[in-house]
C-alpha positions as CSV (number, residue, x, y, z in Angstrom):
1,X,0.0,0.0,0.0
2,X,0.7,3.7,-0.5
3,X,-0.3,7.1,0.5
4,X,-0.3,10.6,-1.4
5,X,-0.1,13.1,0.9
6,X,0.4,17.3,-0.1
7,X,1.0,19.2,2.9
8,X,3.3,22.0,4.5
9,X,5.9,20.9,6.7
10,X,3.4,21.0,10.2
11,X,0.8,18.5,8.0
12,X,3.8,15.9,7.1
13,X,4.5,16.1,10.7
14,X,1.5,14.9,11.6
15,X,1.5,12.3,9.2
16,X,5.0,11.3,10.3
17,X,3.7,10.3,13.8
18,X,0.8,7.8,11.5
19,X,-1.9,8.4,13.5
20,X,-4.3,8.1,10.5
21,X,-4.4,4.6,8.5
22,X,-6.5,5.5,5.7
23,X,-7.8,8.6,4.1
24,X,-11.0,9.6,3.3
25,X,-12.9,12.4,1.5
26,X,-9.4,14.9,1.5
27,X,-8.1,15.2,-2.0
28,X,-5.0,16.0,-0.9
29,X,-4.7,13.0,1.5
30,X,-5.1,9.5,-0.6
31,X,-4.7,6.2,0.4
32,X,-3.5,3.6,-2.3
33,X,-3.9,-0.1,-2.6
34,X,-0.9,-2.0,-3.8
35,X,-0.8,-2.8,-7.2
36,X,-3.8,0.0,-7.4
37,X,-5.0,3.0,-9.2
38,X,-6.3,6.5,-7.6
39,X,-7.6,9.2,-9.2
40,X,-8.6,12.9,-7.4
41,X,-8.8,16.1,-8.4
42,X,-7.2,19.2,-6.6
43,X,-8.3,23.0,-7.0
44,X,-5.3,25.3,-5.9
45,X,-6.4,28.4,-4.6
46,X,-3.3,30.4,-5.5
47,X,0.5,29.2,-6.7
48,X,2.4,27.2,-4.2
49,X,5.2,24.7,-4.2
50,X,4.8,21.8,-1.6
51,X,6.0,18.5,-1.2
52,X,3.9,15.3,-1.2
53,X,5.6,12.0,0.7
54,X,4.2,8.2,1.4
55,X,4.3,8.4,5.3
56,X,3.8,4.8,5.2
57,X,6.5,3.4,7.6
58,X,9.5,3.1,5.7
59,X,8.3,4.8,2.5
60,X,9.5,8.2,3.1
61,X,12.8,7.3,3.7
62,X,13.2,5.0,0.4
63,X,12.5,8.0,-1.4
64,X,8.9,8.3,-1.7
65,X,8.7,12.3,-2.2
66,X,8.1,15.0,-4.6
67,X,7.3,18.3,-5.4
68,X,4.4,19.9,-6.7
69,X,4.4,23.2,-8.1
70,X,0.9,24.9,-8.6
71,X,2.1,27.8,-11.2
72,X,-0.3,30.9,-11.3
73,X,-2.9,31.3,-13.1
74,X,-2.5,33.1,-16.6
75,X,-4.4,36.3,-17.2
């Protein structure tokens, strides 16, 4: 299993300590069979760059983190 998690610094934190096994109706908070497919869509409300981890035990430190950049809006 897997987990997508976007957050700040304080939210990985708190996902660090694993006090929540599965994820429910948060977009930015998915929980992921193995060998499974998840799909959610995310609204931005303004540019940011955060990071998202796996805060499965373990997962994190094999390397399971990236970055996602929300670039403005054009207008």
């Amino acid at each position: 299993d897997h987990e997508w998690i976007v957050a700040d610094e304080a939210g990985h934190q708190r996902h660090r300590t694993g006090t929540e096994p599965v994820h429910g109706e948060r977009p930015i908070e998915v929980s992921i069979p193995a060998l499974g497919t998840v799909q959610t869509t995310v609204t931005f409300p303004a540019a940011a760059t955060m990071r998202f981890i796996c805060h499965l035990p373990g997962h994190e430190a094999y390397g399971m983190v990236g970055v996602l950049r929300v670039l403005p809006t054009p207008g």
